[in-house]
C-alpha positions in Angstrom: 0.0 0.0 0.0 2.9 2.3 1.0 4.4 1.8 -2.7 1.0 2.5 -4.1 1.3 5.9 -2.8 4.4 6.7 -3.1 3.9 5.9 -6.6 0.6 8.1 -7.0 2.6 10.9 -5.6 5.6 10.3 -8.2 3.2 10.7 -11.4 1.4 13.3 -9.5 4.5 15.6 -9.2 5.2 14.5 -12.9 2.1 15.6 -13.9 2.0 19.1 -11.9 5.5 19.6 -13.4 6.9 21.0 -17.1 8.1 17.2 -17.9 6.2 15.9 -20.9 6.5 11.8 -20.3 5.5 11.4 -24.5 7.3 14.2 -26.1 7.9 14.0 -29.5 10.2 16.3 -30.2 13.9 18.5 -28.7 17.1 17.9 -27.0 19.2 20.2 -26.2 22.7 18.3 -27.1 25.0 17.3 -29.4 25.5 13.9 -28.5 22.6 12.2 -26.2 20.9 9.4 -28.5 19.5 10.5 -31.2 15.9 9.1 -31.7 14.2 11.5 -34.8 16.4 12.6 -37.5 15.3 14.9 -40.3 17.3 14.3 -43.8 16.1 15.1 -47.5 17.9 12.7 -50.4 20.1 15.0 -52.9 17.6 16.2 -56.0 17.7 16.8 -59.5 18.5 20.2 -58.4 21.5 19.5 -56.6 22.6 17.2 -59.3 22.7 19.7 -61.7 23.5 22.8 -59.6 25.5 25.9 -61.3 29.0 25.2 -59.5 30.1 28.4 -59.9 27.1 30.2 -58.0 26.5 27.2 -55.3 30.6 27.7 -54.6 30.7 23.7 -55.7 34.3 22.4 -56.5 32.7 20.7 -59.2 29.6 19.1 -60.9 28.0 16.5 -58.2 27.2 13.2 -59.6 23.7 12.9 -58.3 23.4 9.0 -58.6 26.5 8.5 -56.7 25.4 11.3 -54.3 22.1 9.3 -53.8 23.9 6.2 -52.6 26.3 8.5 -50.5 23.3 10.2 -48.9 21.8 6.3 -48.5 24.8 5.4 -46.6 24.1 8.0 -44.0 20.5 7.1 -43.3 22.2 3.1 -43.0 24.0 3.8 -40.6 21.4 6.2 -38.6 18.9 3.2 -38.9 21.3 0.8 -38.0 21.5 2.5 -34.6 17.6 2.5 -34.2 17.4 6.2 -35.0 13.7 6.9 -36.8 14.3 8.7 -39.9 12.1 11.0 -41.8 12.1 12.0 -44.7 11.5 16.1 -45.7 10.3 15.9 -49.0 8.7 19.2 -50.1 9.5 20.0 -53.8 12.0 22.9 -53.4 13.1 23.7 -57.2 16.2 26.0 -57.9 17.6 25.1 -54.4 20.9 23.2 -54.3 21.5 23.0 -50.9 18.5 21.6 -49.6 19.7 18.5 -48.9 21.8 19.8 -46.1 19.0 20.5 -44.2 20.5 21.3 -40.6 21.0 24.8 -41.3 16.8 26.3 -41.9 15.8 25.6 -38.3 16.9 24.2 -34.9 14.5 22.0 -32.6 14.8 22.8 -28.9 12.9 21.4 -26.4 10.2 24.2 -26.4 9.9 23.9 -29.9 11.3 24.9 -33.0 13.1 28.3 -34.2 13.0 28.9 -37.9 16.0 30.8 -39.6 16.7 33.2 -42.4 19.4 32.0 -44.0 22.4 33.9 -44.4 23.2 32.4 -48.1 20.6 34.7 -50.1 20.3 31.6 -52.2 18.6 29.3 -49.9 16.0 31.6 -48.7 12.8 29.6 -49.0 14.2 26.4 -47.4 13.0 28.4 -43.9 9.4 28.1 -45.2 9.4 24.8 -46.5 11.1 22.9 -43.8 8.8 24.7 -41.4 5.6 23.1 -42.8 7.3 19.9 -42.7 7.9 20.4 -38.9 4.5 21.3 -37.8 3.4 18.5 -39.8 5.1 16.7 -37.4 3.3 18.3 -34.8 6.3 20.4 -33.3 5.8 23.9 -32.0 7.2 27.0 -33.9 8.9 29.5 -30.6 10.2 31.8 -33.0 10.7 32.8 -36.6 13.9 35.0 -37.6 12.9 38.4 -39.0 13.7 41.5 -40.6 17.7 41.7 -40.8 17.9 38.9 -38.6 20.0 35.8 -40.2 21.6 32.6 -38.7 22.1 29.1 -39.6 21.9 25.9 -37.7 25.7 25.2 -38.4 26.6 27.9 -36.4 24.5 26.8 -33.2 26.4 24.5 -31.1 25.0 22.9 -27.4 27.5 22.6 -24.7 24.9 21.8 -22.8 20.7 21.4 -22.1 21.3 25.3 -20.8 24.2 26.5 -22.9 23.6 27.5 -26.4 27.0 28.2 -28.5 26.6 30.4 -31.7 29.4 31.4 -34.4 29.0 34.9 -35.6 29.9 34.8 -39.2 29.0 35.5 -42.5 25.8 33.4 -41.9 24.4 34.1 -38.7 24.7 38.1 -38.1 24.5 40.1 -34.5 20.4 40.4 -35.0 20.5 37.0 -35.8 22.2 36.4 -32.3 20.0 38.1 -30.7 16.6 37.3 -31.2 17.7 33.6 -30.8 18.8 35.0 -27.4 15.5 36.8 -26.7 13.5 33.1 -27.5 15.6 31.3 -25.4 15.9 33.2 -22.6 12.0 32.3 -21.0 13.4 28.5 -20.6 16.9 29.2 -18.8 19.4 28.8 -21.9 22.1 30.9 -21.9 23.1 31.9 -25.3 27.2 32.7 -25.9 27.7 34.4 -28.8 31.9 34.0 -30.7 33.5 35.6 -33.7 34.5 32.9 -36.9 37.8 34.0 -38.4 37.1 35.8 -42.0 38.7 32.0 -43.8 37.6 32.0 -47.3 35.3 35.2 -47.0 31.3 35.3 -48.1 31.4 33.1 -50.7 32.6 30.2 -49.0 30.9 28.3 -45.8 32.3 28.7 -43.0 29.9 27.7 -39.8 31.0 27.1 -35.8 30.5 23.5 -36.3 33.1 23.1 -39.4 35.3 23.5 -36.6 34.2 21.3 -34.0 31.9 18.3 -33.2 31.1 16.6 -29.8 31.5 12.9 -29.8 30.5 12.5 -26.1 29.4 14.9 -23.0 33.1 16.2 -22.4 34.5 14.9 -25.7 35.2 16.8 -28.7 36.9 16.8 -31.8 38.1 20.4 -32.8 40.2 22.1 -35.3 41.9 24.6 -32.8 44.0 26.6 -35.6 40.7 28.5 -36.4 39.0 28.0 -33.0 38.3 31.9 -31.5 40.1 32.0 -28.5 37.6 32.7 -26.0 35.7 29.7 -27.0 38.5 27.1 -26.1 38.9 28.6 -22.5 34.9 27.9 -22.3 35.7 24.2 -23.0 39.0 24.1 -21.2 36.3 25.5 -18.3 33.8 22.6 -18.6 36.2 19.9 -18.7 36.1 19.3 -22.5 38.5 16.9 -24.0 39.9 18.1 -27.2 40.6 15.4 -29.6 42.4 17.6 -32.3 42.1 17.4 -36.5 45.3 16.9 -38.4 46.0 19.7 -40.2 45.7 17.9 -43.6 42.2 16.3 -42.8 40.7 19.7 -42.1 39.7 20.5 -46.1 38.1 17.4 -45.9 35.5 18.0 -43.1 36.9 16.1 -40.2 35.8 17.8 -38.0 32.4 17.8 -39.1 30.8 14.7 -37.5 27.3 13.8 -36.3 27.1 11.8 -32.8 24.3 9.6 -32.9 24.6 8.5 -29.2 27.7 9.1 -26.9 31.1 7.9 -28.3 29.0 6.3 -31.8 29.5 8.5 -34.8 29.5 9.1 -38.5 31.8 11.0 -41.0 33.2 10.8 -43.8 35.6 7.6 -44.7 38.7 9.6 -45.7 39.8 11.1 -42.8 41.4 8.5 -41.4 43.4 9.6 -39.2 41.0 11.3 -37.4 39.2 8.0 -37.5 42.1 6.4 -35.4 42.0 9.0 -33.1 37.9 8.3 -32.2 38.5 4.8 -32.3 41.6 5.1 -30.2 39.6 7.0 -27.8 36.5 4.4 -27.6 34.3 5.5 -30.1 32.4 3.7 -32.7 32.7 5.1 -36.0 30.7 4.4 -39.2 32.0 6.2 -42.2 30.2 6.9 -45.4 31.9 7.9 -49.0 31.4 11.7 -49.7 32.9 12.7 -52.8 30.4 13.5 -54.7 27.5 14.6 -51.7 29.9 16.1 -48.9 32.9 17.2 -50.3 31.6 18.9 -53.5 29.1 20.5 -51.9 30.9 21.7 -48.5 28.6 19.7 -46.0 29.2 16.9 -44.0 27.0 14.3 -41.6 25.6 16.7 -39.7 25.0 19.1 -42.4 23.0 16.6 -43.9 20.6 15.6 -40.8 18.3 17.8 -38.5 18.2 16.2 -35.1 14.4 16.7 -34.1 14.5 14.4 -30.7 17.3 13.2 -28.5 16.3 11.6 -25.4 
């Protein structure tokens, strides 16, 4: 009788509390086990995309960027991750594919983005109908000058919210993010990206790092802004650092689908060593013609929409 009540009182806090026992959506991390994943298959539109103007290196093959793109939603179903499909026609846009960047998904819902690549405005819009769809909240929409994009948003942790400043996500962008967030306790930490290539190339906070486990994370430290290392040194971060000549090739750039199990791309393999050496699980997919081409990697290519 006495663990009949104490039970009754359990789901009654639960229930007078902000907990939501079926949630369907959010997770605020990198790296704990990804259950939802968003990901839209390279189009004809990517396939025959004008290199010059996407900033391509050269002409993807889109059949071989189909199976690429397969290889990636393997591996994620593999690990038991549900993975959906965002399939609204979206003509004339290239990028699409790499939908991580139109919106992020926290745990009060979702905040839509206005891209800072003039050419991928209208993604915002379509990958927002495909949320609701999916029955998650909008909490904000970017507006006027505002731009950002979900490569420069990085979690430390469920209450810390890292974002790049750069050519892509501007000061307004910054801060209305800030202004959404700050009802629901997240502190939003705003650092400058070095200039690299300039505007016409993509430079994001997260082609610099990944996290690969709570206090784990590979990093690229030659173009890490200063005052963002000292945050991780701060938390207890390990640093597992990119060789110099794997760093054109997106190492860095690596989606953790639960704590210490990964995927990148197959040719940076001596960054794979390191994970492996340092207990992780890799898979690897080929990226030549989807990834490296195109300037995106795993997690460019997936929108976490629940980690629990």
């Amino acid at each position: 009788m006495k663990s009949q009540k104490l039970i009754a009182i359990v789901l009654l806090g639960l229930c007078n509390s902000n907990i939501n026992l079926t949630k369907e959506y959010g997770g605020q991390s990198m790296v704990t086990p990804l259950k939802k994943v968003l990901v839209r298959a390279p189009d004809q539109t990517f396939g025959s995309a004008d290199t010059e103007v996407w900033h391509y290196t050269s002409q993807p093959n889109l059949d071989i960027a189909i199976q690429e793109h397969q290889m990636i939603v393997d591996a994620l179903e593999q690990e038991g991750v549900e993975v959906i499909h965002h399939d609204i026609a979206l003509p004339f846009h290239a990028d699409a594919t790499f939908v991580h960047d139109a919106a992020i998904v926290t745990d009060h819902g979702a905040i839509i983005f206005q891209m800072g690549k003039t050419l991928r405005r209208g993604e915002e819009e379509a990958i927002k109908q495909t949320l609701l769809s999916l029955n998650i909240p909008i909490l904000h929409e970017l507006h006027g000058t505002a731009t950002a994009e979900g490569g420069d948003m990085l979690w430390i942790n469920e209450h810390t919210l890292a974002i790049g400043r750069s050519y892509r996500t501007n000061q307004e962008g910054i801060n209305q993010i800030r202004e959404a967030l700050a009802p629901y306790n997240v502190d939003v930490l705003q650092f400058d990206l070095p200039y690299d290539q300039g505007k016409v190339a993509c430079l994001h906070l997260q082609s610099l790092i990944s996290f690969v486990d709570y206090k784990k994370a590979v990093v690229f430290l030659k173009d890490m802004p200063i005052a963002f290392v000292e945050l991780l040194e701060k938390n207890n971060i390990e640093l597992i650092v990119v060789p110099d000549d794997e760093y054109a090739t997106m190492a860095p750039n690596i989606l953790a689908i639960k704590p210490n199990v990964v995927i990148m791309l197959e040719n940076n393999t001596k960054t794979i060593e390191l994970l492996r050496q340092a207990g992780c699980k890799v898979y690897t997919y080929k990226g030549n013609e989807l990834s490296l081409k195109a300037e995106g990697g795993a997690t460019c290519l997936t929108r976490p929409l629940l980690r629990q």
